[in-house]
N, C-alpha and C positions, 0 to 999 in steps of 0.2 A: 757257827756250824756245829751241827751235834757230833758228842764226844763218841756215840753210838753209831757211827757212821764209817763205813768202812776207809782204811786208811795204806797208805801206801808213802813210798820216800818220797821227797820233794828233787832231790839231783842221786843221778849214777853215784856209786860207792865202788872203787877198785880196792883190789886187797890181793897181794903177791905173799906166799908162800908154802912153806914144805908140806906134804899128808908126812903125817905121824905113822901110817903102815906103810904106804908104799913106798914112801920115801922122795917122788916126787915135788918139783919145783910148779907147783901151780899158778896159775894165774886167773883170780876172779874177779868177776864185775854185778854189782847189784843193780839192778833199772827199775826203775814204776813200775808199778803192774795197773793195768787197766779194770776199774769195779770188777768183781763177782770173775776174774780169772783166775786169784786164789794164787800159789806158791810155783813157780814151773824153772827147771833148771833146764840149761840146753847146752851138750856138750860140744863146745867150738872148736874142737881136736876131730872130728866126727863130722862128715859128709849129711848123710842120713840115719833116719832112725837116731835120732842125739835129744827129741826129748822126753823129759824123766820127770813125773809127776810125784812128789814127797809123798805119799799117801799109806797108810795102814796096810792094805790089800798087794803094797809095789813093795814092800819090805821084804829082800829074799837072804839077809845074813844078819844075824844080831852079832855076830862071835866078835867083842869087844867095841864093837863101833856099830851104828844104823846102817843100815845100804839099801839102799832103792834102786830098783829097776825098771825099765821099761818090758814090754813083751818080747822084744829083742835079745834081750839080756846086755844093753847098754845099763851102766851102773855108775853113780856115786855113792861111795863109803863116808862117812864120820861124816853128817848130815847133823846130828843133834845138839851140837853147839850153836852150831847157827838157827838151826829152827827155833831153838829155848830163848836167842837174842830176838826173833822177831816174834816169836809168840808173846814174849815180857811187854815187849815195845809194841803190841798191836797192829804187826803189818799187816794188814790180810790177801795184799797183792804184791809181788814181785818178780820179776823177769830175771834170771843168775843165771850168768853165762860163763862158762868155766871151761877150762884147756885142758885138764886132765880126770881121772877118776875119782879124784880125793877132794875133799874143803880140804883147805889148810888148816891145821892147827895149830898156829898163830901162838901162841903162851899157854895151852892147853884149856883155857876156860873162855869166856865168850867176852870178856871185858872189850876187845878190840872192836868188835863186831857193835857192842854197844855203841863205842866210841863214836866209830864212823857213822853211824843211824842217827844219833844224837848231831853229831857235824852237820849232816846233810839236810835234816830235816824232816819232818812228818807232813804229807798232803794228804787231809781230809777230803772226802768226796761227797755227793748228797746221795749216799746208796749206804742203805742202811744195816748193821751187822745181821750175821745170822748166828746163833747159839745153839750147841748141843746142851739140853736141859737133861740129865738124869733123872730116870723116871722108876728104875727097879735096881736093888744094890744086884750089882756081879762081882763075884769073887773069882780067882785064880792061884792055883797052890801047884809046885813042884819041890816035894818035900819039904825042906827047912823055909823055904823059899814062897812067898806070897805073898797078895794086891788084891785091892778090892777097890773099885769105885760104887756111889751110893748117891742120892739124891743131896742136897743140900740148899739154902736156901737163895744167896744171892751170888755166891763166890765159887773157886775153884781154889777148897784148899790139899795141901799137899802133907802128908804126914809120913813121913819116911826114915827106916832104920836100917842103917848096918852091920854087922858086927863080923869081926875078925879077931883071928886065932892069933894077934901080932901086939903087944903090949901098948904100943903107943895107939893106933888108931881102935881096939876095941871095940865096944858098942859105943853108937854115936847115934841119936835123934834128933831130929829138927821140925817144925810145921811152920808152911806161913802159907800165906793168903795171897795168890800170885798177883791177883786186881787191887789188893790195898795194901801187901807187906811193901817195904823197903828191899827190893831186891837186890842192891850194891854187890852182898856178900855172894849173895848166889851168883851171877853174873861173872863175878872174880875168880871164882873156887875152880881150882885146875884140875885137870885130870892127875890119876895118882897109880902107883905100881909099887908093890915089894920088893927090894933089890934081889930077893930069892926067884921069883918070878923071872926078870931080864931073860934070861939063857932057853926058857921055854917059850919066851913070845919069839925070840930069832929063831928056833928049830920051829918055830909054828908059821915062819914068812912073814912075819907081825913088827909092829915097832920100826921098820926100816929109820925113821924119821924121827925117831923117840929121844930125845934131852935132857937136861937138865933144865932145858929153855923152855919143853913144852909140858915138864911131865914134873908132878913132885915123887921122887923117890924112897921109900922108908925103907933103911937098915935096923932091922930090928926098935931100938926105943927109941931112934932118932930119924929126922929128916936129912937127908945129904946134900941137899938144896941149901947154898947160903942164904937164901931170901930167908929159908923158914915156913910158915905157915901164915898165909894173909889172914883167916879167921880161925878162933878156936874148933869150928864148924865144918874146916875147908872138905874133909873128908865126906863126909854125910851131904853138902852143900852142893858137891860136884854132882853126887848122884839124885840131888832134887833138878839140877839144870839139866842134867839126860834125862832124866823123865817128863819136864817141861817141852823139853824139845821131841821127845816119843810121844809125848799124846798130840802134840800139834799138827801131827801126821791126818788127827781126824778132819784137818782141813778147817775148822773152825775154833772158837773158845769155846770151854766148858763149863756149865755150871756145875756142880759136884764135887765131893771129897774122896781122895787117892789116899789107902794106907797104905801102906807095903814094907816087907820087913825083908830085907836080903835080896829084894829085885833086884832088874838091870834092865838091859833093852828089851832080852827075849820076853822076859814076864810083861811086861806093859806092854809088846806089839800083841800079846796071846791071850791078857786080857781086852783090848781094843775087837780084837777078831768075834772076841765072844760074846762082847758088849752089840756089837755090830751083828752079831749073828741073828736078833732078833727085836724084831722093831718093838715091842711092847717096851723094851728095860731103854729107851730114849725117843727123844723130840728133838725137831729141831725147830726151831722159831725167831720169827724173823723183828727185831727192838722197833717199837713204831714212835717210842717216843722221846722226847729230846734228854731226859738227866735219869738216870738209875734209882727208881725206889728203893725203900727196904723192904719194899712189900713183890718185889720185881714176879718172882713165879706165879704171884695170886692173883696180879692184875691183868683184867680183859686187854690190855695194849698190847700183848704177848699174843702174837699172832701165828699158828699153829702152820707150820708148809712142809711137815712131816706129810 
């Protein structure tokens, strides 16, 4: 069965634990999604009005975590760890049925999420992908701060910079190739905080659920986390996995190249809005054929349903 064909789990995934803001004890479950349903969470704490489509346009807070809503104003927060594990993983259907507001944040990086997808298993379907092709470069700047996607030819690669005013983590880049890198590291790489920071995400209502378990901490030139650091990269790595999991929000893969120097959520949902604002700068197309050329954008099997 072709590799291009959309895919979904093979059995349910349960996964119990805390939101990292609210502080909440959750309880999730992943199910199949049936061809061409695409990502849908449904809050099981919630009578009515409980479901909540992951989408670009349903994004109503970036402030440290993703949050999607309904026209309700039903919500889930910190979405982007898991979306970046099935965007990695090629899910394109899933039913997530969830007890509270929040995913869990599990070890602060998506390794567990991998785990269990991996455990469960991948069911191929005979319904065949659909791709966003970049077709005109969009850029997006808020001061220091800027992303740009751009055409590219068979891949979705990610070029991404940090840099901080704190000796250990500094400037930090990375690029890979989401369709061909090795994404182990990414996957792994945890979410991260300045121990100077702590005392303003509590006066902000933030962090409720925040660890040592879920979060890596830096005091000045050190980590305070016994573990340490899982890559030289973790830092830079974490923020290519929120950004995998922010663009996945377009509902599909992408072919084209992400720079960005100093993003975070808000920049990549505000670049997506702008991308999306006009149909000339993308396509969508639907893979008609069974293995990936290298020629993919230039050949007639690329079937246009833009």
């Amino acid at each position: 069965m072709s590799v291009l064909n959309q895919k979904t789990i093979k059995q349910s995934i349960t996964i119990k634990g805390v939101g990292l803001h609210t502080g909440f004890m959750t309880n999730m479950k992943i199910n199949p999604g049936e061809p061409n349903t695409g990502i849908i969470f449904k809050r099981t704490d919630l009578k009515k009005n409980n479901y909540i489509i992951p989408s670009v346009f349903n994004v109503s807070d970036t402030t440290l975590c993703t949050t999607v809503s309904n026209e309700f104003g039903v919500k889930i927060l910190t979405v982007e760890h898991l979306m970046g594990a099935l965007f990695g993983k090629g899910i394109d259907n899933a039913f997530i049925e969830i007890d509270s507001e929040e995913v869990p944040i599990l070890d602060g990086s998506a390794k567990i999420f991998i785990e269990k997808i991996n455990s469960a298993g991948i069911k191929t379907s005979n319904i065949p992908i659909k791709i966003i092709k970049i077709e005109k470069k969009v850029s997006f700047k808020n001061g220091a701060k800027s992303i740009s996607i751009e055409p590219n030819k068979i891949s979705l690669d990610i070029d991404f910079e940090i840099k901080y005013n704190n000796p250990l983590i500094g400037t930090q880049r990375n690029l890979v190739n989401v369709y061909q890198s090795d994404l182990t590291e990414i996957y792994n790489s945890r979410t991260f905080c300045l121990y100077e920071d702590i005392e303003k995400l509590k006066k902000m209502n933030l962090a409720k659920g925040g660890s040592l378990e879920n979060a890596v901490v830096v005091k000045d030139d050190k980590v305070i986390n016994e573990e340490g650091l899982r890559n030289s990269k973790e830092f830079v790595n974490h923020k290519i996995l929120d950004c995998m999991g922010d663009l996945y929000l377009s509902g599909y893969k992408i072919i084209g190249k992400v720079i960005s120097s100093q993003g975070g959520h808000k920049l990549t949902n505000q670049l997506l809005r702008k991308l999306f604002d006009e149909k000339s700068n993308f396509s969508i197309i639907e893979i008609k054929e069974k293995n990936i050329p290298h020629s993919l954008i230039h050949r007639n099997f690329l079937k246009s349903i833009a």
